[in-house]
N, CA, C and O atoms as a printed pandas DataFrame, in Angstrom:
     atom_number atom_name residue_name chain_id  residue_number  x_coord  y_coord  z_coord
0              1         N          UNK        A               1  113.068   91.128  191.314
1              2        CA          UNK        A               1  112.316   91.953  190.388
2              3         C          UNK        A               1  111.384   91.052  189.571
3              4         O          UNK        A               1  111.925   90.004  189.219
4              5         N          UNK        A               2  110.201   91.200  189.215
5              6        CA          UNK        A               2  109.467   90.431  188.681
6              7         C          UNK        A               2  109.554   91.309  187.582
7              8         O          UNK        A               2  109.888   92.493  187.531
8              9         N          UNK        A               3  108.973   90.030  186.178
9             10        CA          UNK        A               3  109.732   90.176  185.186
10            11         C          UNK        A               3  108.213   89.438  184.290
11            12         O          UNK        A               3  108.164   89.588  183.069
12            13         N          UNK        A               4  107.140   88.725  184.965
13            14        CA          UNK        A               4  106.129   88.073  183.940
14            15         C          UNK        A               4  104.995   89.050  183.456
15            16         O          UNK        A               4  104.070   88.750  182.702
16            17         N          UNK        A               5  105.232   90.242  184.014
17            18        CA          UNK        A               5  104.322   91.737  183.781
18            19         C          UNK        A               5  104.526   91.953  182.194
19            20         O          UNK        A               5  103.617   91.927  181.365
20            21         N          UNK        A               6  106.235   92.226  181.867
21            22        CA          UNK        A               6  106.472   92.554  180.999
22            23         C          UNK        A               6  106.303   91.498  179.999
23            24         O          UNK        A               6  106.054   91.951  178.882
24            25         N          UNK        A               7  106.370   90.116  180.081
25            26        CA          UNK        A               7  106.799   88.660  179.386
26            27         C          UNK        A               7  105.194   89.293  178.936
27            28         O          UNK        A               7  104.974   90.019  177.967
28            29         N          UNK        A               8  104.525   88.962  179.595
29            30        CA          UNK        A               8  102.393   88.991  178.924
30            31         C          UNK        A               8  102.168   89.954  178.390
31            32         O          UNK        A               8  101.412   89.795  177.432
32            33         N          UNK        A               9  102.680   91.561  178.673
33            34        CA          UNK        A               9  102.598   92.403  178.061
34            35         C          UNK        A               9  103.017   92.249  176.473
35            36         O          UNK        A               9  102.333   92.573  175.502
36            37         N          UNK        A              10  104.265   91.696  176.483
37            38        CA          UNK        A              10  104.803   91.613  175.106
38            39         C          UNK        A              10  104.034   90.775  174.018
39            40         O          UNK        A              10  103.834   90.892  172.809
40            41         N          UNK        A              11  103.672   89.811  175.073
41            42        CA          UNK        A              11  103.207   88.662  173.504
42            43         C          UNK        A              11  101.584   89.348  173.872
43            44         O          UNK        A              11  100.932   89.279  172.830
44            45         N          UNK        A              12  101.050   89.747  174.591
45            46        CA          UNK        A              12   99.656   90.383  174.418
46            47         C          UNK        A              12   99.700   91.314  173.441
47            48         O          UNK        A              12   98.989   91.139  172.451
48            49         N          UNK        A              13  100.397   92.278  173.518
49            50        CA          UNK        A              13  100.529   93.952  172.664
50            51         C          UNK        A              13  100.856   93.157  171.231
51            52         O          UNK        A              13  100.339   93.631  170.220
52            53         N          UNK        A              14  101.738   91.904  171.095
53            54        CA          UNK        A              14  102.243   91.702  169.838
54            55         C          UNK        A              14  101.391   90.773  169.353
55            56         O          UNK        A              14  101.501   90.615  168.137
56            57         N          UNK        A              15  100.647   90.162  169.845
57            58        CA          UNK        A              15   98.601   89.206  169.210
58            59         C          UNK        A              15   97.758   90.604  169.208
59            60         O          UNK        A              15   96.893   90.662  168.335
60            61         N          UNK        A              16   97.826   91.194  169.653
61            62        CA          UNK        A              16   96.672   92.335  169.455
62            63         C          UNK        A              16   96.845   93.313  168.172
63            64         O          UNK        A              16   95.930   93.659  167.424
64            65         N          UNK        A              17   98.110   93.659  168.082
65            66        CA          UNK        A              17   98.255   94.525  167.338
66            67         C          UNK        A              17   99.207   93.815  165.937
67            68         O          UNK        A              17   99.635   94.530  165.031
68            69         N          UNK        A              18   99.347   92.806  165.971
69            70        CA          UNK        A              18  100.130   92.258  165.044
70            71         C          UNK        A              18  101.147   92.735  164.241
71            72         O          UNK        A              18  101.236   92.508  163.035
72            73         N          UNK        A              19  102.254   93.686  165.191
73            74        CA          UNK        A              19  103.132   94.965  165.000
74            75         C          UNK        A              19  104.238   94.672  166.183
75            76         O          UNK        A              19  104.041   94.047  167.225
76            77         N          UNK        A              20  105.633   95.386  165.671
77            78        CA          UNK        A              20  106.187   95.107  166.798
78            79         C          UNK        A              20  105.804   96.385  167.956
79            80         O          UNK        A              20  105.735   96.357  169.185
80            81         N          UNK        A              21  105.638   97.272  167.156
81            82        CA          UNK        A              21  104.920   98.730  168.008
82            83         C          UNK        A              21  103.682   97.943  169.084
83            84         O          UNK        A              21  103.581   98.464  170.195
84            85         N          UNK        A              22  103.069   97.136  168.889
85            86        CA          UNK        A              22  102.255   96.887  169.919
86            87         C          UNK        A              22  102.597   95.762  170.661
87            88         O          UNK        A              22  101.789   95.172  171.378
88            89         N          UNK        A              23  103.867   95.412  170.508
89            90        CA          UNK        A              23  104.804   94.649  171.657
90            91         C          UNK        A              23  105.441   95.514  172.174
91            92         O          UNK        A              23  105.147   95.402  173.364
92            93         N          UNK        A              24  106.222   96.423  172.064
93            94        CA          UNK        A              24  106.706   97.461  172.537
94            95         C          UNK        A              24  105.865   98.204  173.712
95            96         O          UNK        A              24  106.293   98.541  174.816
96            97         N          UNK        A              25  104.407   98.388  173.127
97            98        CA          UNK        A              25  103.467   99.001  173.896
98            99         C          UNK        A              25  102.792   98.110  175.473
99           100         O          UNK        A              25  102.440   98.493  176.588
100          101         N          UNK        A              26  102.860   97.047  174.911
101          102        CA          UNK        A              26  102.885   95.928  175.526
102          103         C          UNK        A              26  103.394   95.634  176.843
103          104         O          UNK        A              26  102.722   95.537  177.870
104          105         N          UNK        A              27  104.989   95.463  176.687
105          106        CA          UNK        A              27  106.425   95.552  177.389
106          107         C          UNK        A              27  105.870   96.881  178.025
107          108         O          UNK        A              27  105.422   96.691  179.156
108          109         N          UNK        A              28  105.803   97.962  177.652
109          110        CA          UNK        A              28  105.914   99.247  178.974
110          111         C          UNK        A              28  104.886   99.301  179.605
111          112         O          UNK        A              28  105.050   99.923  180.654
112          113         N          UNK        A              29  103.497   98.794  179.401
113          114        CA          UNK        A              29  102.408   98.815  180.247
114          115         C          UNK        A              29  102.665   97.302  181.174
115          116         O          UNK        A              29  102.073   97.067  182.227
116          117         N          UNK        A              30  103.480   96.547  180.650
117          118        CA          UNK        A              30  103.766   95.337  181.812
118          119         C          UNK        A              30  104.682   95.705  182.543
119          120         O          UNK        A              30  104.558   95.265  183.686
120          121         N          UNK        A              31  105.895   96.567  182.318
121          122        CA          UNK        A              31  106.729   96.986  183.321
122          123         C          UNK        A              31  106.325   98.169  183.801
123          124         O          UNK        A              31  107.139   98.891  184.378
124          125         N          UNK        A              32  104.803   98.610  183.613
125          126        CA          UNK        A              32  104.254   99.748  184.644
126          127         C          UNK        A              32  103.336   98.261  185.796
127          128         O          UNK        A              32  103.270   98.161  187.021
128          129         N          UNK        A              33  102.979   97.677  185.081
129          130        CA          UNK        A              33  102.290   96.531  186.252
130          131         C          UNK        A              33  103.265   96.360  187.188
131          132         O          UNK        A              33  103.264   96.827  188.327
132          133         N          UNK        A              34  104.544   95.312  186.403
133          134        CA          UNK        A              34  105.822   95.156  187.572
134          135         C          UNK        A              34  106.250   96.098  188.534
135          136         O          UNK        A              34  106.614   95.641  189.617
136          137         N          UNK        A              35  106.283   97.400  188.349
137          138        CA          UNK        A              35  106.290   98.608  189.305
138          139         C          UNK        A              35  105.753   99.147  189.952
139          140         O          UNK        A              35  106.039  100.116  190.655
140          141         N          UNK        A              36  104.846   98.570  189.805
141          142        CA          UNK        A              36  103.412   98.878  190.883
142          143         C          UNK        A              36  103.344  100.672  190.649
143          144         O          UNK        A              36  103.026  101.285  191.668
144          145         N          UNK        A              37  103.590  101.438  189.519
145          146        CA          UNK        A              37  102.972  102.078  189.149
146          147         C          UNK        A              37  101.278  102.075  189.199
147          148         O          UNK        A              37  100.722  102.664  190.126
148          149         N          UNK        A              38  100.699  101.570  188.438
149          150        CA          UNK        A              38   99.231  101.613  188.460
150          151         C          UNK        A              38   98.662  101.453  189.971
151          152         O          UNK        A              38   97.840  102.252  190.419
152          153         N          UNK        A              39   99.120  100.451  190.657
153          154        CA          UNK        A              39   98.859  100.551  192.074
154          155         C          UNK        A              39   98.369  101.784  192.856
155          156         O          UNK        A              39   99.034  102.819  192.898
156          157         N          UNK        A              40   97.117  101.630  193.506
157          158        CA          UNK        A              40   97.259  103.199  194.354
158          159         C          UNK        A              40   98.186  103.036  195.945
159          160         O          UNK        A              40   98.216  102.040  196.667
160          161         N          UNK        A              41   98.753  104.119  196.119
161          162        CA          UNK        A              41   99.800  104.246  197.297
162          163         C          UNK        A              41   99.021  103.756  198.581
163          164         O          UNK        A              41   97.842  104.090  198.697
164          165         N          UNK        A              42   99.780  102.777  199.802
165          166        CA          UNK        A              42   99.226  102.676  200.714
166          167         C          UNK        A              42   99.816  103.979  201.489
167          168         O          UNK        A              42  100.944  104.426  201.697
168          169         N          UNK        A              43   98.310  104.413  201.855
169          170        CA          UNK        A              43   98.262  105.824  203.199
170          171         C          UNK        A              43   99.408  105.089  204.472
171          172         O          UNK        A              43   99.582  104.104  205.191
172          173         N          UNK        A              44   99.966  106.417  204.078
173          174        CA          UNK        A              44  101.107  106.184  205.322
174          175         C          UNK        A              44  100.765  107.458  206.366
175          176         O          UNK        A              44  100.871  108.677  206.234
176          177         N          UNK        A              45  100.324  106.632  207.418
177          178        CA          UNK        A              45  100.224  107.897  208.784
178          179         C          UNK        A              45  101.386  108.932  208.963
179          180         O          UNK        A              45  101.087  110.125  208.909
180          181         N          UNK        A              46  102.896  108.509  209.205
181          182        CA          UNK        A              46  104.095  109.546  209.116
182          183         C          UNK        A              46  103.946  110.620  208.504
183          184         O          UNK        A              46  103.884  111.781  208.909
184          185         N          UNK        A              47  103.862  109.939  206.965
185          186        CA          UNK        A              47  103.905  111.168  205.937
186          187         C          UNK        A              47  103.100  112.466  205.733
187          188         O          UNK        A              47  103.495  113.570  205.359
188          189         N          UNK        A              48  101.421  111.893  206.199
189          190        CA          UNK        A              48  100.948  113.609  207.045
190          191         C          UNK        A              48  101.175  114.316  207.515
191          192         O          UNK        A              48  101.230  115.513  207.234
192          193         N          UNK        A              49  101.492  113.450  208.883
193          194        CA          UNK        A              49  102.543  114.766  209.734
194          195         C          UNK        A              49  103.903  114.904  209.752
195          196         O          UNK        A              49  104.416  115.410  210.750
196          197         N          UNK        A              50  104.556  114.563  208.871
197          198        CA          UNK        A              50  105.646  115.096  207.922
198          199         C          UNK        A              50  106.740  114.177  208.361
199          200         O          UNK        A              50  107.811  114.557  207.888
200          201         N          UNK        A              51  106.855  113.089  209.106
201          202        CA          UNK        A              51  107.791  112.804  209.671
202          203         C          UNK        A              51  108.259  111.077  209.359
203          204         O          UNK        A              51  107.367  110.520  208.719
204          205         N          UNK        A              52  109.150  110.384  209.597
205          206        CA          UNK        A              52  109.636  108.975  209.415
206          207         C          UNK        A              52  108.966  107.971  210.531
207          208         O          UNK        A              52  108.614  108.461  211.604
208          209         N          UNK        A              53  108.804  106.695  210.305
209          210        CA          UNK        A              53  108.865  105.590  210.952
210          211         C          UNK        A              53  109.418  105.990  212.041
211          212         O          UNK        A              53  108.669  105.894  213.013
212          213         N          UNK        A              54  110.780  106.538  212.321
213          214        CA          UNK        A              54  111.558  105.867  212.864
214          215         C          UNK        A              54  111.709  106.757  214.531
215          216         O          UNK        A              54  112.418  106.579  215.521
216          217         N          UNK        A              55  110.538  107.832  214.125
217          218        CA          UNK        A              55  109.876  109.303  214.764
218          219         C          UNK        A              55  109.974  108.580  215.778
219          220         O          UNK        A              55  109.763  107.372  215.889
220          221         N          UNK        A              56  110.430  109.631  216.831
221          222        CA          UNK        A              56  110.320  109.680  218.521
222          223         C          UNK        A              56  108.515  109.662  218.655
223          224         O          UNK        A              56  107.724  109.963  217.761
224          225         N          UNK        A              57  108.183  109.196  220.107
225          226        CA          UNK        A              57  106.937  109.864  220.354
226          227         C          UNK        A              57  106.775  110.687  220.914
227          228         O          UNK        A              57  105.656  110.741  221.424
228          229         N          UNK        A              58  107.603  111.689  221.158
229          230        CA          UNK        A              58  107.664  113.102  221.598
230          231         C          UNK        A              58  107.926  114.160  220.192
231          232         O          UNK        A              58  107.642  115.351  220.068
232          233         N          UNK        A              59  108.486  113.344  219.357
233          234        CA          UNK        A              59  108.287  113.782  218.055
234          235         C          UNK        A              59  106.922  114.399  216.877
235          236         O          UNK        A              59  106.626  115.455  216.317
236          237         N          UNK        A              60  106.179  112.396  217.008
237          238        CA          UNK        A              60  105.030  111.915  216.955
238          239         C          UNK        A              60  103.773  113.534  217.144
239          240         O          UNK        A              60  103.068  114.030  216.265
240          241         N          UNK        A              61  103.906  113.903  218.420
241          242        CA          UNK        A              61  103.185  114.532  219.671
242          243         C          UNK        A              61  103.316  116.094  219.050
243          244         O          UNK        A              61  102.502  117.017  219.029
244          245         N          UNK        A              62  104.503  115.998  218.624
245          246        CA          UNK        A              62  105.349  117.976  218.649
246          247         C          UNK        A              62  104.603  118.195  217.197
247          248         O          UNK        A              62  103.998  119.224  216.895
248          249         N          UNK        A              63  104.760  117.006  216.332
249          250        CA          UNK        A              63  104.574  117.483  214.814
250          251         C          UNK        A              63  102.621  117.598  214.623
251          252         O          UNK        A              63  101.955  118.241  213.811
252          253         N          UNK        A              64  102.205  116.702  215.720
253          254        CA          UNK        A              64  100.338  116.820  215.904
254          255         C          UNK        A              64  100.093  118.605  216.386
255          256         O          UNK        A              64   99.485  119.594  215.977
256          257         N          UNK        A              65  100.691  118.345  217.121
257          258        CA          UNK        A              65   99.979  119.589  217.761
258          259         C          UNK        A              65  100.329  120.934  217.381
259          260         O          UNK        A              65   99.795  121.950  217.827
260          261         N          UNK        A              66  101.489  120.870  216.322
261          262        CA          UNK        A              66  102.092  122.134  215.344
262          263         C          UNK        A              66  101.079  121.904  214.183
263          264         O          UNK        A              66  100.877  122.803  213.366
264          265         N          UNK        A              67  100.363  120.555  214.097
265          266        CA          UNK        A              67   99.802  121.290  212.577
266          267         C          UNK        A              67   98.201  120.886  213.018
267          268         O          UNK        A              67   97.243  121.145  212.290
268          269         N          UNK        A              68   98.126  120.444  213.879
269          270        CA          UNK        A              68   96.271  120.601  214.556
270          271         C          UNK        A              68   95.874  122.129  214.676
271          272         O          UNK        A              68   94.893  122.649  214.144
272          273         N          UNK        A              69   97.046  122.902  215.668
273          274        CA          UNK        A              69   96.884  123.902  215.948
274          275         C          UNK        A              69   96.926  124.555  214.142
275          276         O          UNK        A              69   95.915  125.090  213.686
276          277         N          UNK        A              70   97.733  124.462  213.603
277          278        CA          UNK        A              70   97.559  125.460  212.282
278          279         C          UNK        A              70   95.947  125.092  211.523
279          280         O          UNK        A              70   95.136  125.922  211.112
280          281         N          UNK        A              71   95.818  123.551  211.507
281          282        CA          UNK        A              71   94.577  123.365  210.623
282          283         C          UNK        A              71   93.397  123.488  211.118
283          284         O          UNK        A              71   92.475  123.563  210.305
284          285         N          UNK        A              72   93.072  123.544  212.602
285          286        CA          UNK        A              72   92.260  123.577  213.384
286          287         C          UNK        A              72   91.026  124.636  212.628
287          288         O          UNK        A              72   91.423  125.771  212.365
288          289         N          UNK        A              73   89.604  124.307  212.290
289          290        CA          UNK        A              73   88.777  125.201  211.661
290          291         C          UNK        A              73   88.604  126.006  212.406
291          292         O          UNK        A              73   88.604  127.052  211.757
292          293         N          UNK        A              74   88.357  126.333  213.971
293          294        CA          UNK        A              74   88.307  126.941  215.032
294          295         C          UNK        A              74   89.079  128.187  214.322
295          296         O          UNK        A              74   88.510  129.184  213.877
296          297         N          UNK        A              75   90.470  127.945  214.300
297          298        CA          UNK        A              75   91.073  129.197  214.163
298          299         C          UNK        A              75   90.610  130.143  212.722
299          300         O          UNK        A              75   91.056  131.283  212.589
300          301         N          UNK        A              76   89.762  129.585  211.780
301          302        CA          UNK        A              76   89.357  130.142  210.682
302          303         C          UNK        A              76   87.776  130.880  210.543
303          304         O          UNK        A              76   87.034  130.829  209.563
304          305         N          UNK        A              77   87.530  131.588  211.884
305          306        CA          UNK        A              77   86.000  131.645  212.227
306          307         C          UNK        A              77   85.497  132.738  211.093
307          308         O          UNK        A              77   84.438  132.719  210.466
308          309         N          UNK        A              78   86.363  133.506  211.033
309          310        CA          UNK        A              78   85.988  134.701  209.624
310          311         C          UNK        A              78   86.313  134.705  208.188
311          312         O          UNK        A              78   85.974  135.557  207.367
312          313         N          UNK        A              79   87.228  133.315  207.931
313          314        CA          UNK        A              79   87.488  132.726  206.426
314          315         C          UNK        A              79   86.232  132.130  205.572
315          316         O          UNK        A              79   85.212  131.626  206.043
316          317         N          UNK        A              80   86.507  132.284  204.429
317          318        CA          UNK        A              80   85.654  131.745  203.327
318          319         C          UNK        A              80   84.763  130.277  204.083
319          320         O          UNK        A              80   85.105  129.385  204.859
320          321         N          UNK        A              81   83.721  130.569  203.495
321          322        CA          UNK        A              81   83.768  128.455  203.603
322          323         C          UNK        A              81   84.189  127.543  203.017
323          324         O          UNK        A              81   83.982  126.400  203.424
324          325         N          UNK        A              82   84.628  127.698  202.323
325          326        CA          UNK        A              82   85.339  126.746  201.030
326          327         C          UNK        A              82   86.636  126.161  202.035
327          328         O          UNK        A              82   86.870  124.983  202.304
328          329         N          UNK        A              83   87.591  127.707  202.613
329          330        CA          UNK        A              83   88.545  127.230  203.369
330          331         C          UNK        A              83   88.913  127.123  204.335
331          332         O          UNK        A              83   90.087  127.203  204.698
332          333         N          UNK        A              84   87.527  126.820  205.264
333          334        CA          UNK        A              84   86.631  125.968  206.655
334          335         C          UNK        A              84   86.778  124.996  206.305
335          336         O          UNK        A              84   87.586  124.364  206.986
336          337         N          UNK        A              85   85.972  123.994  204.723
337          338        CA          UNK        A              85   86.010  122.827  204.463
338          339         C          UNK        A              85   86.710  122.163  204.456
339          340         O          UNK        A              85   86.634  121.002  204.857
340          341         N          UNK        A              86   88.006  122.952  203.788
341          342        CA          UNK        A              86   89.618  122.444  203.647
342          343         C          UNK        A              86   90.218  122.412  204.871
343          344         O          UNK        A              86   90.882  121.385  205.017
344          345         N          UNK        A              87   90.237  123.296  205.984
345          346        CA          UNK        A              87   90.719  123.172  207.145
346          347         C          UNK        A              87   90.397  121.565  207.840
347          348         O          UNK        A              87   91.143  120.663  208.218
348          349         N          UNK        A              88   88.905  121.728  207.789
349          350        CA          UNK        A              88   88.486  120.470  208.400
350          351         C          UNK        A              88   88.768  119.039  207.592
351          352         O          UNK        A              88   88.518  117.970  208.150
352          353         N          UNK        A              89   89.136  119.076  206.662
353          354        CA          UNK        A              89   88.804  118.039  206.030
354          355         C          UNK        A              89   90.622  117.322  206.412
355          356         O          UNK        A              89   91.034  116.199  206.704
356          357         N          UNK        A              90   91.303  118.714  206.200
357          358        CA          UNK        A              90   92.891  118.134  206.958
358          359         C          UNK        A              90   92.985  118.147  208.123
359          360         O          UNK        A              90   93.868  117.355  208.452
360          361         N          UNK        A              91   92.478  118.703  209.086
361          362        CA          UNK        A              91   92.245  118.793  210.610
362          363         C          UNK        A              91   91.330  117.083  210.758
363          364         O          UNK        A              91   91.343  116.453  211.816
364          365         N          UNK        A              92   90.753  116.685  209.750
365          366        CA          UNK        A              92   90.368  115.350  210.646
366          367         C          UNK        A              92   91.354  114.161  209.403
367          368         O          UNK        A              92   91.263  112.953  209.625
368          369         N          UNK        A              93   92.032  114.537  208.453
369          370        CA          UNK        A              93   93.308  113.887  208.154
370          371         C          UNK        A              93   94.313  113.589  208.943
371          372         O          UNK        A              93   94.991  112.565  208.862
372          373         N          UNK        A              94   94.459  114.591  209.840
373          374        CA          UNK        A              94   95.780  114.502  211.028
374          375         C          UNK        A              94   95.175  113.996  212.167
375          376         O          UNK        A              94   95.882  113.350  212.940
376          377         N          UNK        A              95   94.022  114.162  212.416
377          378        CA          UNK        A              95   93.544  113.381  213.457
378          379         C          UNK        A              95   93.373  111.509  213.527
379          380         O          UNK        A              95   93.482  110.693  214.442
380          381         N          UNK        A              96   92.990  111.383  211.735
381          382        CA          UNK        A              96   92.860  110.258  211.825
382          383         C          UNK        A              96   94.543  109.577  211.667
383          384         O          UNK        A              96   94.590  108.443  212.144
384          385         N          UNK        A              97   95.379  109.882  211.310
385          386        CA          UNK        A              97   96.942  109.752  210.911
386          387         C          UNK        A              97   97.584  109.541  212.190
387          388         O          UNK        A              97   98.404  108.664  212.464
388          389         N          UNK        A              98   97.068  110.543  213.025
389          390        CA          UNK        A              98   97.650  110.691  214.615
390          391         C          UNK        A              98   97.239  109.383  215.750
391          392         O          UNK        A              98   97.929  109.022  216.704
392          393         N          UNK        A              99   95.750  108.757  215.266
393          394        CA          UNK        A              99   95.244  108.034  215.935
394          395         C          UNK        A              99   95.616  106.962  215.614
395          396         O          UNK        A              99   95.666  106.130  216.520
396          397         N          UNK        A             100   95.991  106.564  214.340
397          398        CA          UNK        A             100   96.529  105.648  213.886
398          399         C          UNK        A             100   98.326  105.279  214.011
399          400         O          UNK        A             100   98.841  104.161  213.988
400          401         N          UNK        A             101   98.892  106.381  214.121
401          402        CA          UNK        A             101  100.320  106.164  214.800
402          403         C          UNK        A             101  100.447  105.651  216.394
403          404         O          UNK        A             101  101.378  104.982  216.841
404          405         N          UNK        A             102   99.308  106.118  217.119
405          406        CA          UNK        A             102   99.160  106.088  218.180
406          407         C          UNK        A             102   98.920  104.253  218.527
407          408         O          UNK        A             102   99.419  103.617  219.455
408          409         N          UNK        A             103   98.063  103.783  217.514
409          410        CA          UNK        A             103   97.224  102.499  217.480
410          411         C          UNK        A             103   98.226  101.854  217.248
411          412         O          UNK        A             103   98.336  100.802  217.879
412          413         N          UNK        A             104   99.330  102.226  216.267
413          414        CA          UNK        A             104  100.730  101.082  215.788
414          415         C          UNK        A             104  101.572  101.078  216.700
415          416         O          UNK        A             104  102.401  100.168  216.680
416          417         N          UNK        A             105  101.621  101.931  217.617
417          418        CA          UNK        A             105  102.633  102.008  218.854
418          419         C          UNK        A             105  102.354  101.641  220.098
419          420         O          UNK        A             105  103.207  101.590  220.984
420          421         N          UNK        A             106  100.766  101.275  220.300
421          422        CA          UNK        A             106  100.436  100.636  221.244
422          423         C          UNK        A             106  100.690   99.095  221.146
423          424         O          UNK        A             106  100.765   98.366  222.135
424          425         N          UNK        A             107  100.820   98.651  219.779
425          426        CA          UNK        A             107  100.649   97.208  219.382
426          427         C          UNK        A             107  101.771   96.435  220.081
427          428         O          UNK        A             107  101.869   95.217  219.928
């Protein structure tokens, strides 16, 4: 567990604010650093199409083509456009998720 997030936080918040309230403040924005809170999430291909690492590729295959077929804009020819846009915009989410599971399993 790293632990120098919170150490800089503390004596930063407590020179800045010359309070223990802004060591305090300090300490929880360094143990949001240490947690990789602030961090943005690395895109995980699985988790689109709903499934684990540890997914069959007949699995892989079953969970593409259950939700291509649902998001597919094709099937939305008389819906709004707004939720054409949305279709497509997750219809080429799963495509790119799918191509990319595909790319880690060829490796």
């Amino acid at each position: 567990m790293r632990w120098y997030g919170k150490l800089l936080g503390f004596v930063a918040g407590w020179l800045l604010l010359r309070h223990p309230a802004g060591a305090l403040i300090g300490l929880l924005i360094g143990h949001a650093f240490d947690a990789d809170w602030l961090r943005p999430k690395k895109h995980d291909p699985y988790a689109v199409l709903g499934l684990g690492e540890d997914a069959t590729d007949g699995e892989v295959d079953r969970a593409y083509r259950r939700l291509i077929a649902q998001y597919h804009p094709d099937r939305l020819t008389g819906a709004a456009e707004e939720l054409r846009h949305q279709a497509e915009s997750k219809a080429r989410e799963i495509n790119a998720a799918y191509d990319q599971i595909q790319k880690l399993r060829r490796k």
